[in-house]
FIKOLZA-1660 file (N, C-alpha, C; in steps of 0.1 Angstrom, whole numbers, plus 5000, padded with zeros to 4 digits):
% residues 174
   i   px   py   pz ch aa at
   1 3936 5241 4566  A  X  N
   1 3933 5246 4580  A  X CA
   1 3930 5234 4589  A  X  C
   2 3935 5231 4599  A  X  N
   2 3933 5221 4608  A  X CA
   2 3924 5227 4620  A  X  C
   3 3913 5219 4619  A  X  N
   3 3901 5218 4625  A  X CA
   3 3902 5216 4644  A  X  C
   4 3897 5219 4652  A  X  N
   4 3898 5215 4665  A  X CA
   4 3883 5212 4670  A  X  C
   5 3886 5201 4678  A  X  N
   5 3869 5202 4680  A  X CA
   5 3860 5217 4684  A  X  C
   6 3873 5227 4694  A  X  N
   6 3865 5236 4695  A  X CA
   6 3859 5245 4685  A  X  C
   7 3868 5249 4673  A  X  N
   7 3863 5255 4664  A  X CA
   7 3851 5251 4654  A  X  C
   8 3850 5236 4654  A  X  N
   8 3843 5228 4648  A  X CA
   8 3829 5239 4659  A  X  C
   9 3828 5236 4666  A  X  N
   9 3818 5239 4677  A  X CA
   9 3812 5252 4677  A  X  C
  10 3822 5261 4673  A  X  N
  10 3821 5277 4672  A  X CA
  10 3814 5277 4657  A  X  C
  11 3819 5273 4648  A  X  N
  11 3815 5272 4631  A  X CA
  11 3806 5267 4636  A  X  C
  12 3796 5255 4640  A  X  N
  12 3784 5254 4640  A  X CA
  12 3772 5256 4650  A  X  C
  13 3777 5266 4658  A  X  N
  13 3769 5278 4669  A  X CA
  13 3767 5287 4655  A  X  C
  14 3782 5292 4647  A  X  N
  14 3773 5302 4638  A  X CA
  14 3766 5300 4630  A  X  C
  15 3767 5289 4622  A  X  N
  15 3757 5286 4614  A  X CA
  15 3743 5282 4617  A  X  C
  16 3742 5274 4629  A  X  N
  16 3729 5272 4634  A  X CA
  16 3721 5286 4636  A  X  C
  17 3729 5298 4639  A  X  N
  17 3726 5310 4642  A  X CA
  17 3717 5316 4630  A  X  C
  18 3724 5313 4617  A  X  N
  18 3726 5316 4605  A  X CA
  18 3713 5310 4598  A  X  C
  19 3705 5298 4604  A  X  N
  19 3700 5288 4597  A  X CA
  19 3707 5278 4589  A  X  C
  20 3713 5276 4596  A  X  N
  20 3723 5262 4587  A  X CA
  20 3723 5260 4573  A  X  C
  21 3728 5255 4566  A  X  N
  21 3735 5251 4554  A  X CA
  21 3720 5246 4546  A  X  C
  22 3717 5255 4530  A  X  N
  22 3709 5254 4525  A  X CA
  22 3710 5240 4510  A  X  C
  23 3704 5230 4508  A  X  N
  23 3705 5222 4498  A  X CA
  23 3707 5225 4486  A  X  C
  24 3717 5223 4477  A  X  N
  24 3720 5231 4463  A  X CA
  24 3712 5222 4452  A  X  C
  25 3711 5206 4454  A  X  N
  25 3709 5199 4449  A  X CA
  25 3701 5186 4454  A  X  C
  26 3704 5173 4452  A  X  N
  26 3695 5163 4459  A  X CA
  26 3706 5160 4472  A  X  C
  27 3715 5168 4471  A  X  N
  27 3728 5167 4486  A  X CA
  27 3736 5181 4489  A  X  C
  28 3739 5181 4498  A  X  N
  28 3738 5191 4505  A  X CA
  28 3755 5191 4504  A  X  C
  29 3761 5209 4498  A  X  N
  29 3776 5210 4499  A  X CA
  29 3779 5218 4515  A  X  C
  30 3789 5207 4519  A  X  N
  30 3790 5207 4533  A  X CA
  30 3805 5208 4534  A  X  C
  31 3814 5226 4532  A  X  N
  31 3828 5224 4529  A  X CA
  31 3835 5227 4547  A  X  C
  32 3826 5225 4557  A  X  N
  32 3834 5223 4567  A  X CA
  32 3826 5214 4581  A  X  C
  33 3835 5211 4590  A  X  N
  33 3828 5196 4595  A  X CA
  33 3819 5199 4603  A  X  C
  34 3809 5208 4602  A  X  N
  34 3798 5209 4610  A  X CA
  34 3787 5206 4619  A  X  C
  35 3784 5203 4632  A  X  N
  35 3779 5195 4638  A  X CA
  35 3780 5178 4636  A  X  C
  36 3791 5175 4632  A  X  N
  36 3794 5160 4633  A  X CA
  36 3803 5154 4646  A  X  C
  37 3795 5146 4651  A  X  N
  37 3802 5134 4660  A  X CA
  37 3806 5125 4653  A  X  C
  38 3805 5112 4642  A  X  N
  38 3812 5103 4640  A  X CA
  38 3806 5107 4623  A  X  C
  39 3816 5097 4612  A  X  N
  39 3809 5090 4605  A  X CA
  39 3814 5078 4606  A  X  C
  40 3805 5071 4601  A  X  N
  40 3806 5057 4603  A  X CA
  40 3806 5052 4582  A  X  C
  41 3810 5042 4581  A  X  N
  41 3810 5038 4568  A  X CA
  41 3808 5020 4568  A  X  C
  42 3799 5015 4567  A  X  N
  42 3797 5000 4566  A  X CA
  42 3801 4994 4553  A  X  C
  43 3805 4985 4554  A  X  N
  43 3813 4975 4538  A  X CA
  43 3805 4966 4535  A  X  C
  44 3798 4962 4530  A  X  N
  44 3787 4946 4528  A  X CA
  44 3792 4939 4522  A  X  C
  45 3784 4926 4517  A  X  N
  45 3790 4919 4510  A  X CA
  45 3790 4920 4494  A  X  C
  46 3799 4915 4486  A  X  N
  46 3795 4913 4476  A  X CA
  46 3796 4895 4468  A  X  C
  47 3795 4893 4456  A  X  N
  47 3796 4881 4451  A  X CA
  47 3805 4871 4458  A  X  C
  48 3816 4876 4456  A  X  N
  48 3825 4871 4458  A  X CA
  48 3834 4873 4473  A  X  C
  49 3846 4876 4476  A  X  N
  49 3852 4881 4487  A  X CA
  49 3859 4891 4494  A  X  C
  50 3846 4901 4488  A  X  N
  50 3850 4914 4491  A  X CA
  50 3850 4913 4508  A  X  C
  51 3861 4922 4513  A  X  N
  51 3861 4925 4528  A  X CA
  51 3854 4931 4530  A  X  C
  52 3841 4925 4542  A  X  N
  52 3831 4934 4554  A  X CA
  52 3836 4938 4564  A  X  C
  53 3834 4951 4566  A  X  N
  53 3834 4959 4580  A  X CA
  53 3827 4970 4583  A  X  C
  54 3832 4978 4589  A  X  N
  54 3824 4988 4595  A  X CA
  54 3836 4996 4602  A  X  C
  55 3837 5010 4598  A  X  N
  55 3849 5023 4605  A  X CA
  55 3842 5030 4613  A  X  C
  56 3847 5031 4619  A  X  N
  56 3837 5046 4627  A  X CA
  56 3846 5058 4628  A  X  C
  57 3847 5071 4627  A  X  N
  57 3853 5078 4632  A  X CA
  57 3847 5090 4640  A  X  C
  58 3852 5097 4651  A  X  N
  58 3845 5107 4661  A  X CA
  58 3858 5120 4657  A  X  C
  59 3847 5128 4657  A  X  N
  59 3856 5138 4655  A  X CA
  59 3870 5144 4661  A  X  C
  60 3867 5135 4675  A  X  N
  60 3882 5138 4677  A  X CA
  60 3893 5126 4676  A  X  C
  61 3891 5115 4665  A  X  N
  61 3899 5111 4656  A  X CA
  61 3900 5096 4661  A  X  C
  62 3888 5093 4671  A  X  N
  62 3893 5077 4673  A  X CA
  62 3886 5071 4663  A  X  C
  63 3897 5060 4659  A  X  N
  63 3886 5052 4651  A  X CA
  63 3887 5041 4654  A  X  C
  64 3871 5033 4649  A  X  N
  64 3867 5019 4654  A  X CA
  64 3866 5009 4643  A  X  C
  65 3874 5001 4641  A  X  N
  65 3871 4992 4631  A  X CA
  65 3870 4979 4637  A  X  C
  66 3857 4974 4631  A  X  N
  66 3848 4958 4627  A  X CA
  66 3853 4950 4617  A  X  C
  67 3859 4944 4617  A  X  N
  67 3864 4933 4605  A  X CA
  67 3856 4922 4609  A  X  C
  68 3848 4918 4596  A  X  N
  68 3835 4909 4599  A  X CA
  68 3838 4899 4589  A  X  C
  69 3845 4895 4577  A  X  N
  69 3842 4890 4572  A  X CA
  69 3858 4895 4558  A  X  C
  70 3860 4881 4557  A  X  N
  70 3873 4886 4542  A  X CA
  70 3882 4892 4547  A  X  C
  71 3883 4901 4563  A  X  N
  71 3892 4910 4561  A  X CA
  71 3908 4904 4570  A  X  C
  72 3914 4910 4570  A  X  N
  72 3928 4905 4580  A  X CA
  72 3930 4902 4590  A  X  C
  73 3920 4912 4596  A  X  N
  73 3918 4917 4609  A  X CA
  73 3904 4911 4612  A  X  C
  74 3899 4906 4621  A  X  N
  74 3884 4902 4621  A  X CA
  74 3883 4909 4635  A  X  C
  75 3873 4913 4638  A  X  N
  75 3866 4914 4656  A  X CA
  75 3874 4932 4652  A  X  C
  76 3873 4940 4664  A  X  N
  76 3874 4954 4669  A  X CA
  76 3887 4952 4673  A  X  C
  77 3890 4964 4668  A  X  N
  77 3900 4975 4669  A  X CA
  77 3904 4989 4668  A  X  C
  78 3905 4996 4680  A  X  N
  78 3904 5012 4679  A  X CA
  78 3918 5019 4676  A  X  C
  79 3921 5025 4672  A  X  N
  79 3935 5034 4674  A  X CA
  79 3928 5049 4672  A  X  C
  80 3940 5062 4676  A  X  N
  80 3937 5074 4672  A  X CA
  80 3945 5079 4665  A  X  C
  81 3938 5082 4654  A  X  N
  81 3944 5089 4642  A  X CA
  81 3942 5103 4643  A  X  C
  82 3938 5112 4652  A  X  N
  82 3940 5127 4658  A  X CA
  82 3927 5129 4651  A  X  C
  83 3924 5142 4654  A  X  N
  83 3918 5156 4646  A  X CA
  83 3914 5150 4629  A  X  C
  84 3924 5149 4622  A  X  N
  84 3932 5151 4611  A  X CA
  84 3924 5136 4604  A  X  C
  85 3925 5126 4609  A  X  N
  85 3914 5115 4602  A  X CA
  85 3902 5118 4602  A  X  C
  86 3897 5128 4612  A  X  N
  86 3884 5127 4610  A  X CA
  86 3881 5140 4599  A  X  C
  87 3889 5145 4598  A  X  N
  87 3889 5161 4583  A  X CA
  87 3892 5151 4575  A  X  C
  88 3900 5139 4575  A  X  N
  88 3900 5138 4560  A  X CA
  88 3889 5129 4554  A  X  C
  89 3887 5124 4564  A  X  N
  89 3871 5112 4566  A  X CA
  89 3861 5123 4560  A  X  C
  90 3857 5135 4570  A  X  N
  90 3848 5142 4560  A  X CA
  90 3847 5152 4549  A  X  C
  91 3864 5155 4546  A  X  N
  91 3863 5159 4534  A  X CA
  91 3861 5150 4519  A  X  C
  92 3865 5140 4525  A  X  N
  92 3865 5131 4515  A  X CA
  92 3845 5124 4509  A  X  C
  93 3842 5127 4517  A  X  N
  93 3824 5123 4519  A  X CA
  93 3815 5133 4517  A  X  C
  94 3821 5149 4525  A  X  N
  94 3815 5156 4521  A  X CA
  94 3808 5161 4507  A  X  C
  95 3815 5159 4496  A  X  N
  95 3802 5164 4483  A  X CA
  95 3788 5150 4483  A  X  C
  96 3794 5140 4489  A  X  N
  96 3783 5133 4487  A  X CA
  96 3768 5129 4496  A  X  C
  97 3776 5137 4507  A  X  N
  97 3765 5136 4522  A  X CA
  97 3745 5146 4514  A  X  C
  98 3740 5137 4517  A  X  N
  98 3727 5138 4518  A  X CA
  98 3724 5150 4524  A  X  C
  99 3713 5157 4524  A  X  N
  99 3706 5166 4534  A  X CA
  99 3707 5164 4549  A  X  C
 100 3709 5168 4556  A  X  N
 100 3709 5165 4571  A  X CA
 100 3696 5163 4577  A  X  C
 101 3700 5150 4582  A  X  N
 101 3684 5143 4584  A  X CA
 101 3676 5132 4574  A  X  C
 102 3680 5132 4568  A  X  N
 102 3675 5126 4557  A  X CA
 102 3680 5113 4552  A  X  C
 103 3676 5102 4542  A  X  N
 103 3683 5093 4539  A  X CA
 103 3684 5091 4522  A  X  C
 104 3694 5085 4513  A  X  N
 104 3693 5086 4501  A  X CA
 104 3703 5074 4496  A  X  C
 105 3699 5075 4486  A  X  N
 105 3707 5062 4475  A  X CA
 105 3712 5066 4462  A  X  C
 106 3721 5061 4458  A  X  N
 106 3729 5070 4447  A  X CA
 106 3724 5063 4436  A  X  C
 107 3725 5071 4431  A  X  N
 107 3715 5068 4413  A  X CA
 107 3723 5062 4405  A  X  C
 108 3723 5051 4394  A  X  N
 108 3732 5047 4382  A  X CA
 108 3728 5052 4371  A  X  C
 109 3738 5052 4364  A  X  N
 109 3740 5056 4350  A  X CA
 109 3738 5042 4345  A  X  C
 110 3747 5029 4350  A  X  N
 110 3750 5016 4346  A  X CA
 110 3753 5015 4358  A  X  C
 111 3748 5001 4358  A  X  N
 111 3749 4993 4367  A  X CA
 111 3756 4980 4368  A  X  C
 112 3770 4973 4375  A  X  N
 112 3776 4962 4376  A  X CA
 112 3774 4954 4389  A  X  C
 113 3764 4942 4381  A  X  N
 113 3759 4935 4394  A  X CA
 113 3772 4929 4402  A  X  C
 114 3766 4922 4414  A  X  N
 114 3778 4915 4426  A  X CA
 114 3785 4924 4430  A  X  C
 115 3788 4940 4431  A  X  N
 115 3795 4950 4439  A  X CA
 115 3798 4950 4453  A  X  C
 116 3803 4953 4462  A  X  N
 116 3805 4955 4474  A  X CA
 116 3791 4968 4478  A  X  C
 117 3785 4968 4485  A  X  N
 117 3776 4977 4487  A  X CA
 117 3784 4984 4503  A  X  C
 118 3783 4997 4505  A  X  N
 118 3783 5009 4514  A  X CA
 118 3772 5016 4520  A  X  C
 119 3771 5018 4534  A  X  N
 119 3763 5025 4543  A  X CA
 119 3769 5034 4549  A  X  C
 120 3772 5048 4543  A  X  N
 120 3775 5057 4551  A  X CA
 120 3766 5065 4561  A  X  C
 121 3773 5070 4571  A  X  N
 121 3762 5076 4579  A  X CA
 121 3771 5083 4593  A  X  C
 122 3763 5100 4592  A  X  N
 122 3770 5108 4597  A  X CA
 122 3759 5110 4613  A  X  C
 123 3763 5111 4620  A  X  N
 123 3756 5112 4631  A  X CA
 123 3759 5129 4644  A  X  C
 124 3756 5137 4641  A  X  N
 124 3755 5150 4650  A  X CA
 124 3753 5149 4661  A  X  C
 125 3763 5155 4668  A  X  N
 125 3760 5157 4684  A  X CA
 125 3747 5157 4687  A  X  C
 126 3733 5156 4684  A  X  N
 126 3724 5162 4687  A  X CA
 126 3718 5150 4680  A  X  C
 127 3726 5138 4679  A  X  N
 127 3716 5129 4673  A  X CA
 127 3711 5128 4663  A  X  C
 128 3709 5135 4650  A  X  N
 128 3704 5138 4641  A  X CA
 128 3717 5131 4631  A  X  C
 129 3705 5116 4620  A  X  N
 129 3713 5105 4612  A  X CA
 129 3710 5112 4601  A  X  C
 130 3725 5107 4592  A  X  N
 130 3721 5112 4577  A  X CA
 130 3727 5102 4571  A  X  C
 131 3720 5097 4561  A  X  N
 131 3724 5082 4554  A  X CA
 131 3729 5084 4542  A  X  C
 132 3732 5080 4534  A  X  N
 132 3736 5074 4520  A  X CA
 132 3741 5062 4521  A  X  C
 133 3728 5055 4513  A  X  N
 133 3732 5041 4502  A  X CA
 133 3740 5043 4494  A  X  C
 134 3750 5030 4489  A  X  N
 134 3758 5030 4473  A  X CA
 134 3762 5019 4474  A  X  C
 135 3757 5015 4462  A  X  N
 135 3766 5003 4458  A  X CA
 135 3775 5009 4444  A  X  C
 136 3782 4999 4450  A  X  N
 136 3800 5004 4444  A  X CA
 136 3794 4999 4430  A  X  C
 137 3787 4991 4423  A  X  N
 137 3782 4987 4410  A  X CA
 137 3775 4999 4402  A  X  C
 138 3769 5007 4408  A  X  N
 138 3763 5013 4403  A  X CA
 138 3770 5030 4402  A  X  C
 139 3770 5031 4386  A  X  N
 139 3782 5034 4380  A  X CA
 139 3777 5050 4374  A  X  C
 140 3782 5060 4378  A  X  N
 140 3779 5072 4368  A  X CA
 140 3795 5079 4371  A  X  C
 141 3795 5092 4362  A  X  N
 141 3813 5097 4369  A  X CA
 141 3810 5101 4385  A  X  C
 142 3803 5107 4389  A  X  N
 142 3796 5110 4402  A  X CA
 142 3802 5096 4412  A  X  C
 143 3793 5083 4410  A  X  N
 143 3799 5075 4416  A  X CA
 143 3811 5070 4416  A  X  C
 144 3819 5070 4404  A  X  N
 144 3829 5066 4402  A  X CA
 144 3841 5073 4409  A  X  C
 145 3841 5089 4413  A  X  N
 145 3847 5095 4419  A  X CA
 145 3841 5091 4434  A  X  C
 146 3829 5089 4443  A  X  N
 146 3824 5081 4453  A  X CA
 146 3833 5070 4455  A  X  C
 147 3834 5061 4444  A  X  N
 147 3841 5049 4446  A  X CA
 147 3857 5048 4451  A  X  C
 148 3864 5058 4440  A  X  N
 148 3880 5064 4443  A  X CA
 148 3882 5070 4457  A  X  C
 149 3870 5077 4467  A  X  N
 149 3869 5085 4475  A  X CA
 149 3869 5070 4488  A  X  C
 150 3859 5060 4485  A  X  N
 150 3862 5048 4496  A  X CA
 150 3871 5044 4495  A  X  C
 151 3878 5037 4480  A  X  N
 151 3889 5031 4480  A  X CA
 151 3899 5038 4491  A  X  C
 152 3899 5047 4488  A  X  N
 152 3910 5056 4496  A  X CA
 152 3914 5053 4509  A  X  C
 153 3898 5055 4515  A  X  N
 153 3902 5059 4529  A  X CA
 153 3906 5049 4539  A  X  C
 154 3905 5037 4533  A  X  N
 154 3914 5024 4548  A  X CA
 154 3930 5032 4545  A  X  C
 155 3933 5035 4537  A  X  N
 155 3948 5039 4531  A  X CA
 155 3953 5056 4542  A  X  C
 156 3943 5060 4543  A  X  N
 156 3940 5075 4546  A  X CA
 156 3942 5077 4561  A  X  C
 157 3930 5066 4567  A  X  N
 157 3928 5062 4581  A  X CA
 157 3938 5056 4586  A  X  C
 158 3945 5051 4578  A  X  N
 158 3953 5037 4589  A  X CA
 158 3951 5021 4592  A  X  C
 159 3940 5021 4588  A  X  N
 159 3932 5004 4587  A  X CA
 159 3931 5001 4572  A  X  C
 160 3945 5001 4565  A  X  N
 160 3946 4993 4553  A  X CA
 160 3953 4984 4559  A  X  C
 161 3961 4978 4565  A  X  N
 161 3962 4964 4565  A  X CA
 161 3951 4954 4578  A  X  C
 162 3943 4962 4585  A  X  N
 162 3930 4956 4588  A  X CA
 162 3919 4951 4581  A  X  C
 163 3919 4960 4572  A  X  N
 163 3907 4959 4561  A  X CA
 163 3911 4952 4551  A  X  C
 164 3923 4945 4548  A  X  N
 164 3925 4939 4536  A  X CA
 164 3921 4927 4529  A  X  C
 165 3919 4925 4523  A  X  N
 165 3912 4912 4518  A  X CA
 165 3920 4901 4523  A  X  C
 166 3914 4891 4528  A  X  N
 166 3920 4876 4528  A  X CA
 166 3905 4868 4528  A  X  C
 167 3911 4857 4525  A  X  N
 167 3903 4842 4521  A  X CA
 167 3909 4836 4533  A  X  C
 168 3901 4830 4537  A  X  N
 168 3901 4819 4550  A  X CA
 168 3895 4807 4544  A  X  C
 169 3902 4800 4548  A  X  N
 169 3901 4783 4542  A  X CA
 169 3885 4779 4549  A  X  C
 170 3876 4776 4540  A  X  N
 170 3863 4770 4544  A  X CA
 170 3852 4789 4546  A  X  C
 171 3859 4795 4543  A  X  N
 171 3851 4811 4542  A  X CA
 171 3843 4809 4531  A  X  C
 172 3830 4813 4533  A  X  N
 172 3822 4808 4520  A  X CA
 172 3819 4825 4507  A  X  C
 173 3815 4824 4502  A  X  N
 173 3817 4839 4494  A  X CA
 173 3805 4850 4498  A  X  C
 174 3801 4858 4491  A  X  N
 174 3793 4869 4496  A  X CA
 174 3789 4870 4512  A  X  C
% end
């Protein structure tokens, strides 16, 4: 089903109606894009030369990418990837989004130090942040499917060859 901002708008008039979406667990199952303006996803550093940046996407599909460090692309760059990036941006996030409002960090099973660490964070028309921490080291099947779900999306969005790793002569690591 392809989403339009307006229907996005109508689904979350009803639900707000409804009392909004109840928490099943320590995160909240969120199977349509409801009251979201952007997510945004930050890349940090890790040991070595993992690529830093920062994506933004708005629901009606622009996206903003920050190449800060490692990556191909350095400094901003927007393009629009329609409707259709921003559904697959939050389908892809959605089992793991937090409570609305709230902030959280993903638990390990095991943990592999030096990882690239992640700041996701969903932002509602109404201003209202919802965070999740993760570092990509920290290892359960939960994260691990987390991890396959980031990998993905420079591939998904369109900013896999902005986001790609490169070494720059005199770039120092983490």
């Amino acid at each position: 089903m392809k989403w339009t901002v307006a229907s996005v708008m109508l689904a979350q008039a009803a639900l707000l109606g409804l009392g909004g979406c109840s928490a099943q667990t320590a995160h909240t199952q969120f199977t349509t894009p409801i009251a979201m303006a952007t997510i945004a996803i930050s890349v940090g550093p890790c040991f070595g030369f993992c690529p830093v940046y920062s994506v933004m996407v708005t629901s009606d599909g622009t996206i903003t990418f920050d190449g800060e460090r490692h990556t191909a692309l350095l400094g901003r760059k927007q393009r629009d990837g329609g409707e259709v990036a921003y559904q697959r941006m939050f389908e892809a996030l959605a089992p793991y989004r937090p409570a609305n409002g709230s902030e959280a960090q993903t638990s390990c099973d095991q943990r592999i130090s030096d990882q690239a660490h992640y700041t996701i964070t969903w932002t509602s028309p109404d201003g209202i942040v919802t965070k999740l921490d993760h570092d990509k080291g920290c290892r359960s099947a939960v994260n691990d499917a987390l991890n396959a779900a980031l990998q993905a999306l420079p591939k998904q969005l369109g900013i896999e060859p902005w986001a790609r790793q490169m070494t720059r002569p005199g770039a120092s690591r983490g």
